[in-house]
N, C-alpha and C positions, 0 to 999 in steps of 0.2 A: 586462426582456423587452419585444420592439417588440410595439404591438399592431395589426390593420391597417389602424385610422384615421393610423397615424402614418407606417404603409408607404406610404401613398398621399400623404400630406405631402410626403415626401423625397426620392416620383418625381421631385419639381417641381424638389428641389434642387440644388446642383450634382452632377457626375457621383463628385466624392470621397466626400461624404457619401453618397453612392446608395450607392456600394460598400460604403463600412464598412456601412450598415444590411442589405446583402446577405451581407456576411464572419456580420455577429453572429446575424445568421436561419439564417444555414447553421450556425452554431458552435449555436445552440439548438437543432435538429432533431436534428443530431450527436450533441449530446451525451447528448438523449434516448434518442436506441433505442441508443446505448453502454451508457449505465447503467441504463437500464427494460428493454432489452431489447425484443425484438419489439411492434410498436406498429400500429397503423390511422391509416391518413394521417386518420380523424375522430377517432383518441384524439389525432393531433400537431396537428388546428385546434383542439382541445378546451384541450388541453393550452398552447398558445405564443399565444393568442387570435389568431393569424394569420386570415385567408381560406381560404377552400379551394384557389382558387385560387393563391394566394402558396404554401401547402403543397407544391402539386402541382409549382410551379416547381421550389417548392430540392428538394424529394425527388429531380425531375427530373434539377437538376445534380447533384446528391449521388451518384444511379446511373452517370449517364454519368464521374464519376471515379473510379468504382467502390467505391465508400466503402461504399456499401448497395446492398439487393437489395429489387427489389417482386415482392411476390406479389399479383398480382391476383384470382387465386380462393382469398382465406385462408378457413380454418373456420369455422364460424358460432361466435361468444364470441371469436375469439381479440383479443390485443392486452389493455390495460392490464386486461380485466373491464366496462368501460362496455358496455350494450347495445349492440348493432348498430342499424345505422336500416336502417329498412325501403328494401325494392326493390333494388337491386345491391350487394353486398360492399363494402367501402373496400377498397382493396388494403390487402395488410402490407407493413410497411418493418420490413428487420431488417438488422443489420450483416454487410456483405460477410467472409467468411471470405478474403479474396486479400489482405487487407493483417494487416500483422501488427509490433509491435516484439522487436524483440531486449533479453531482460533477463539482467543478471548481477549477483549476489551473492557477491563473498568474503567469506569469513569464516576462522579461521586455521586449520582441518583439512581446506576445503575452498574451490572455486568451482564457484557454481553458473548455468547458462546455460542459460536457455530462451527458447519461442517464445512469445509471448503474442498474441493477437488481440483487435480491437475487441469491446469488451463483456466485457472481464478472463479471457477462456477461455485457460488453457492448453496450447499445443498439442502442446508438446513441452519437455525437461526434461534433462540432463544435469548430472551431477553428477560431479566431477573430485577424487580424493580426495589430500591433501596431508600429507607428514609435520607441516609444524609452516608458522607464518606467514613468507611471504615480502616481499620487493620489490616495489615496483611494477612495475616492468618483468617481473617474471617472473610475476606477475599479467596484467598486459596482455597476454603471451604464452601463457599457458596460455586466458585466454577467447578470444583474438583465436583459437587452434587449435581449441576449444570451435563458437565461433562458426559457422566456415570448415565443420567436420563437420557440423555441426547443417542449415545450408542449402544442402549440397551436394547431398541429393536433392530439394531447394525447387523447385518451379518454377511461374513466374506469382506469384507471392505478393511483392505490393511489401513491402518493409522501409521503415519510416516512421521509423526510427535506432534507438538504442541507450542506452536507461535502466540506469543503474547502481545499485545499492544498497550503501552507503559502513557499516563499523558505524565510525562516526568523525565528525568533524566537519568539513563538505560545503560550500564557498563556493559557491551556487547560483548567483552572476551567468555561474562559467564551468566548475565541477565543481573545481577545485582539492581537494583534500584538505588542510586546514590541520593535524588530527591525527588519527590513527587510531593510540592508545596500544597496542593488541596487535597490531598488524603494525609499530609504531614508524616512521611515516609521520608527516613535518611537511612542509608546504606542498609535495605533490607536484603534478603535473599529470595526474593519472588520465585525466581526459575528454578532454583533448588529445591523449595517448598513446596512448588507443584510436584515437582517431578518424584519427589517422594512420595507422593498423596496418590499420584496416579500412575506410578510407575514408568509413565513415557517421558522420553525427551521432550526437554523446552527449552525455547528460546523465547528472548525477550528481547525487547529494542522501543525506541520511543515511537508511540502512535503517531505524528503525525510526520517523522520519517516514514514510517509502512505504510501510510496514506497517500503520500509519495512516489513511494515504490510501485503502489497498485494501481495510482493514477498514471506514471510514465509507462508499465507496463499492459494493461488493457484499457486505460480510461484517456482523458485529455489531453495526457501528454504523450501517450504515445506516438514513437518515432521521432521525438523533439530533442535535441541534443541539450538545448541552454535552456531551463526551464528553472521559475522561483513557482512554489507551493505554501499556500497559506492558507488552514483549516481553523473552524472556530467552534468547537462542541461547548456544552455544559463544565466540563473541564477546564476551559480555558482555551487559550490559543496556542498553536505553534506551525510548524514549518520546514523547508527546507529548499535545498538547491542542486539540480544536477547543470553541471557545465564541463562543456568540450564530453557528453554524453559519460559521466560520471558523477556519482554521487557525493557529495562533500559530505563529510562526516565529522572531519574535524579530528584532534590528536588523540581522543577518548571514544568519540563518538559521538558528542554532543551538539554538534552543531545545526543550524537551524530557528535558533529558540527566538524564533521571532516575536511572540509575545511577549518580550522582555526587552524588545526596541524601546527604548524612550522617544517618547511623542509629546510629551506633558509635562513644564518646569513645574507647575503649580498643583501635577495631578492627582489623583486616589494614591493612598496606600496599596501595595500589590501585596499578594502572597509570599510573595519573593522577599519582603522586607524594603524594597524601593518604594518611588513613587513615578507616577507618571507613564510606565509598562502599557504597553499596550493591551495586553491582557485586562489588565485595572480597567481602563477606559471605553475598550468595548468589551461588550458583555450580554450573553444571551438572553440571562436573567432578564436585564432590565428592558431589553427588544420584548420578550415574552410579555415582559407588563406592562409596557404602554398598550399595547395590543388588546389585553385581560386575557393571554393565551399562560398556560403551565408547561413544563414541560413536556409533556404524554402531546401536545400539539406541533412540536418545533416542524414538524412538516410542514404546516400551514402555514409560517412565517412570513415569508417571503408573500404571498396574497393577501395578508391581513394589512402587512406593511404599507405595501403598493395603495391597497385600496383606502386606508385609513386619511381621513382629512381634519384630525384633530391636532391642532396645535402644541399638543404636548407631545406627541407618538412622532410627531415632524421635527421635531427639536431633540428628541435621542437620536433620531436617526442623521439628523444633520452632524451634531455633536461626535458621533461615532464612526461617521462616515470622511468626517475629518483626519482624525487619528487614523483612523485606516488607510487614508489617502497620506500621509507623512510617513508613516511605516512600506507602504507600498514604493514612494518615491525614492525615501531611503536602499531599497531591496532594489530596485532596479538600476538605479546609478550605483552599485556598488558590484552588482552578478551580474549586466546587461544581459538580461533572455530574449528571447523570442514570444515566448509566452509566461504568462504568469495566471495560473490555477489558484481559484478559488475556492473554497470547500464549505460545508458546513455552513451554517448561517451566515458568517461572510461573505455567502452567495446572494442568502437573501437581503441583507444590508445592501450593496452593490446596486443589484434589481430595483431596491427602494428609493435607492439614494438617485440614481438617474431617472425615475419615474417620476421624480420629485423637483428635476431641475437643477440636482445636482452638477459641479463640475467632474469633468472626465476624472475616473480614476489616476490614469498617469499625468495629470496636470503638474507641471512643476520639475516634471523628470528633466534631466539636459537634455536638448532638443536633439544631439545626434545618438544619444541613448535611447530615445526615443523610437525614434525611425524602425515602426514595421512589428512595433511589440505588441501582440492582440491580449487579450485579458476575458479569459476562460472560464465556466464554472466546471468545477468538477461532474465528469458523467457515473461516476460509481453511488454516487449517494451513501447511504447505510450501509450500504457494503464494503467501502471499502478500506476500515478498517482491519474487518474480518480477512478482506482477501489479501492484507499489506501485511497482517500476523501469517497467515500462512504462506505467503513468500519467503519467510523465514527458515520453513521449515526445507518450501520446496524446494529452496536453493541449493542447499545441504544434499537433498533426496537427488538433484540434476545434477551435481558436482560430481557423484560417485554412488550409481543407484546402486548396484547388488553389496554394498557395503553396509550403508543406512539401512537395505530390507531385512539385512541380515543380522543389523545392530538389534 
């Protein structure tokens, strides 16, 4: 972060270095009232140790591209909680509602396409329901028609592109799909196929990293440096890790894939071609049928679970609640977090499995790995998918905004 002895430094400097210290000051203000949410031009000098003056500038340019909105007569308290200073209000800076990305999520009984806005709000949501997993190409055409519907009564509201959420695994230099085993995708060109179809930029990355992203960013993990993350849709399972408050990615980008822990010498067949995957062994499907729940219900899972006292609906859940417990144990003696986020139906197993007498989830961990680690469900729900594809985008948009508006 610059501070404003150094801003005054680099006036002097060439006019290149000016710039980049004017991109990265804009990308710090940005990204603050994205993820703080409404803020006081004194919480963002407070905050970025800029000037007041430097503040007032980039908030300046930041409005005039419409990024953000000042409110000059804000409430008294409002913005981060810091006191007000006396004599005149700070204006508020909060994120302009006129820009927005486009996010989409397949998965194999469905795609799903929404609107997301600066500061991870959802603005809108369609969901497209599918007999069984398709093509890419019939994917790209169900969202790209998804899409077209969604922004057809849009108006004024720039689109800043099109974040994808992959359950597969995601070459991030260009969105490639290398696998995605339940839609049986190898090396497709997903974000290229979009982007021709609807002419906006896309990005692509694997969903249950961007579930990640949107859970450390607005949801349960937020402000948590050492965190494991483990979602469980209809798709299958996966995951991720941020430590020392970075994201591990791995040398491609792959990393994560925690449904592909072995848990099981004797187990199922996986999609993957193994056996034993955790993916294999838990499974929503068969949560959904002990229950007689379908799909269109995985809301109600977790209730049905708890309350169910049939001996067979007790024994998937037992069964699956094991596996998950040796994948879990695994993930924490290996990334020691503080927290470990649950997502997806893996919430509702968890819920069930202790309602049931289960033992603790981290039973078995090493005792000093242990020490202090809570075990979280995710607070995004359905959403946050959607808001982990368009941190893709926004990221890009907060790196270098009059660049991307102007792309």
């Amino acid at each position: 972060m610059s501070t404003a002895s150094e801003l005054s430094t680099v006036r002097h400097a060439s006019g290149g270095a000016t710039d980049a210290l004017r991109r990265s000051n804009l990308a710090t203000v940005l990204g603050l009232v994205h993820r703080e949410g409404a803020l006081s031009r004194s919480d963002l000098t407070r905050l970025t140790g800029l000037n007041r003056s430097t503040v007032g500038a980039l908030v300046g340019e930041l409005s005039g591209l419409g990024l953000v909105e000042v409110d000059e007569t804000p409430p008294t308290g409002a913005g981060s909680g810091a006191p007000a200073p006396r004599g005149r209000p700070s204006p508020l800076v909060r994120v302009s509602d006129r820009v927005a990305a486009v996010a989409v999520n397949p998965e194999v009984d469905a795609v799903i396409v929404g609107l997301v806005g600066l500061g991870g709000r959802v603005l809108k949501r369609i969901r497209v329901e599918t007999a069984s997993a398709r093509s890419v190409a019939e994917t790209v055409a169900l969202a790209s028609a998804g899409i077209a519907g969604m922004l057809a009564g849009e108006t004024g509201v720039r689109i800043a592109g099109i974040g994808v959420a992959v359950p597969g695994q995601v070459r991030l230099s260009d969105g490639m799909v290398r696998e995605a085993t339940h839609f049986g995708w190898v090396d497709e060109p997903l974000a290229r196929m979009l982007a021709e179809t609807t002419g906006l930029r896309v990005w692509a990355a694997n969903a249950a990293v961007l579930g990640l992203r949107a859970e450390s960013a607005f949801g349960a993990g937020r402000g948590i440096d050492d965190l494991v993350y483990l979602i469980g849709g209809a798709s299958g399972i996966g995951g991720g890790a941020i430590s020392g408050g970075r994201l591990l990615t791995g040398a491609a980008g792959y990393a994560g894939e925690f449904g592909h822990t072995f848990v099981r010498s004797d187990g199922r067949a996986c999609s993957c071609g193994a056996r034993g995957c955790l993916e294999a062994e838990v499974t929503q499907a068969e949560l959904l049928g002990a229950v007689g729940l379908d799909s269109a219900h995985a809301a109600a899972l977790a209730d049905e679970l708890v309350a169910s006292d049939e001996p067979s609906a007790r024994a998937v859940v037992a069964a699956q609640y094991e596996a998950l417990r040796i994948a879990t144990r695994n993930a924490v003696n290996v990334f020691n977090p503080s927290v470990v986020v649950l997502g997806g139906f893996l919430a509702a197993l968890h819920r069930a499995a202790l309602a049931h007498g289960s033992a603790d989830l981290l039973d078995g961990v090493i005792h000093s790995s242990r020490d202090g680690v809570v075990v979280a469900e995710a607070q995004l729900g359905t959403d946050q998918m959607l808001i982990g594809a368009a941190e893709l985008v926004f990221s890009d948009l907060i790196a270098d905004p009059a660049h991307v508006l102007a792309a």
